[in-house]
C-alpha positions in Angstrom: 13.3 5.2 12.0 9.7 6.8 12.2 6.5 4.8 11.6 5.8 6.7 8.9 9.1 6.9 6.6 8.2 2.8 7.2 5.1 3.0 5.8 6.0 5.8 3.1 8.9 3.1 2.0 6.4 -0.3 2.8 4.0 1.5 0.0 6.9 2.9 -2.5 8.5 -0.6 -2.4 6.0 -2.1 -3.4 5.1 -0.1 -6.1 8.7 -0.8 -7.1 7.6 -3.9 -6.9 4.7 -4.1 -9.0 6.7 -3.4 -12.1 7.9 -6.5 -11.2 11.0 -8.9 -9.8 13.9 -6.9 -7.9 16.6 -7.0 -5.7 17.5 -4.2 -2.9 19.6 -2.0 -5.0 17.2 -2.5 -8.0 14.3 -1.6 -5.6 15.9 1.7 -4.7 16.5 3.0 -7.7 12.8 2.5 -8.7 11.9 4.2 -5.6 14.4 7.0 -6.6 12.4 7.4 -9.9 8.7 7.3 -8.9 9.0 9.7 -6.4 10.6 11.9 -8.8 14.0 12.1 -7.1 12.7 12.9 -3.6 12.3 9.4 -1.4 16.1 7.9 -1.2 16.1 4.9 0.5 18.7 3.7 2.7 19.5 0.3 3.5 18.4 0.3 6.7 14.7 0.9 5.5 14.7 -0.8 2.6 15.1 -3.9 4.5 12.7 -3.1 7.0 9.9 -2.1 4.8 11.0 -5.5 2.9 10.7 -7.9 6.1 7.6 -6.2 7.2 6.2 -7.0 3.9 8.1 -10.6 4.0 6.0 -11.2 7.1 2.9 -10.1 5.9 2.7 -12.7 3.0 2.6 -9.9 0.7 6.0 -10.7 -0.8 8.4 -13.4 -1.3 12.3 -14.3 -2.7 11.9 -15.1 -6.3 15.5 -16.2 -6.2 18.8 -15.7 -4.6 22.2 -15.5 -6.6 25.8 -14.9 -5.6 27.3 -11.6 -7.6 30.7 -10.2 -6.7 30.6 -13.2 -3.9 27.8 -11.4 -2.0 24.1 -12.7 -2.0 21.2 -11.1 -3.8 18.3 -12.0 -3.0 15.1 -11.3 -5.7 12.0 -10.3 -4.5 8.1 -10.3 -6.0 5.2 -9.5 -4.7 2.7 -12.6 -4.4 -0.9 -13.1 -5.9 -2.4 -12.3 -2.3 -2.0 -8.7 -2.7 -5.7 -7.2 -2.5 -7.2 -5.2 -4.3 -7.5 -2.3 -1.8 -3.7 -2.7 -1.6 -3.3 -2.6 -5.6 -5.4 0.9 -5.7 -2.4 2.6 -4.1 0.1 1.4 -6.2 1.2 4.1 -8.3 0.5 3.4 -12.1 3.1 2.1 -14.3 3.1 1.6 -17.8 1.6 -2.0 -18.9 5.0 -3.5 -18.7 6.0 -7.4 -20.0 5.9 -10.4 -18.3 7.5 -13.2 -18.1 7.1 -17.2 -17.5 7.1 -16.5 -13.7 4.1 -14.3 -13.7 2.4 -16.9 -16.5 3.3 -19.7 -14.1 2.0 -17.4 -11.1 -1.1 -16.9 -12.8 -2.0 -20.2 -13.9 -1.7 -21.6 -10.4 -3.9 -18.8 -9.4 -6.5 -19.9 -11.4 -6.2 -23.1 -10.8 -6.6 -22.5 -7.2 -10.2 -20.7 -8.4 -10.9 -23.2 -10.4 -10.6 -25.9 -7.3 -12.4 -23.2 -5.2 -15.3 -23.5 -7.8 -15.4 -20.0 -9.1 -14.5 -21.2 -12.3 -16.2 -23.6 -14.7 -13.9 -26.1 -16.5 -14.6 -24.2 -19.6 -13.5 -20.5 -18.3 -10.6 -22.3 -16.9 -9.6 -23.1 -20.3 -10.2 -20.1 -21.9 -8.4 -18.5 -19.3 -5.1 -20.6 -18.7 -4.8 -20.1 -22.7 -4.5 -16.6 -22.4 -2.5 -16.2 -19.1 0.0 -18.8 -20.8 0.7 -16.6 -24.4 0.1 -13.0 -22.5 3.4 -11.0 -23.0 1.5 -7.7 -21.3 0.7 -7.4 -17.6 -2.7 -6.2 -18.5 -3.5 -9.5 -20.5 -3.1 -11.2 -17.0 -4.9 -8.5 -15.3 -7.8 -8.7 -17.6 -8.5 -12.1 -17.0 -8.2 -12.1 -13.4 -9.9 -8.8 -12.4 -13.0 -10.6 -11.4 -11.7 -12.9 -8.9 -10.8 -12.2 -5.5 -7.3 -12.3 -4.4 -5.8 -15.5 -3.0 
């Protein structure tokens, strides 16, 4: 495996990734599509791309289940991805969320809020958006002008 089909894969992955939770076979299908058909991942790298990642603190397991008795593992990328790291990403459309990302979010801003980046008051304001946004860019709006945890 060649350092670069790694890092080609480490950056489509996540992509596939920021669309939101997936496990490995979910993850290379996405890949499949946003490279229009031409990146097709095999295990192999998948799950390298995936540990590297893993290590990095850039993703984690959501959740793990058992289907067809084998395990399938969830993953998600966590709030530490940086902005730097989020300008590569290709663009998706402005996709739903769900209670994990609210959740996500609202300890993320408590974490500012404890941090002293945020008054009592914006924290308010704020946790009662992130908690009834339905559209990633609700979440994104709100959060846009704090750094990355």
């Amino acid at each position: 495996m060649t350092t670069r089909a790694l890092q080609e894969a480490t950056l489509l992955v996540l992509t596939a990734l920021s669309r939101g939770s997936q496990h490995g076979s979910g993850i290379i299908t996405d890949v499949r599509e946003i490279s229009g058909g031409r990146v097709r991942l095999r295990a192999g790298i998948l799950y390298a791309a995936l540990d590297h990642l893993r290590a990095d603190g850039l993703i984690g397991v959501e959740r793990e289940e058992i289907v067809a008795d084998r395990l399938r593992r969830y993953y998600r990328i966590l709030p530490r991805l940086t902005p730097a790291l989020q300008q590569h990403l290709a663009p998706g459309p402005d996709l739903r969320i769900g209670n994990a990302d609210r959740d996500a979010t609202a300890a993320a801003l408590g974490e500012h809020f404890a941090h002293g980046r945020l008054t009592l008051d914006e924290l308010t304001a704020r946790l009662h958006i992130a908690l009834t946004a339905t559209m990633r860019s609700e979440i994104a709006q709100i959060t846009q002008d704090l750094p990355h945890l």
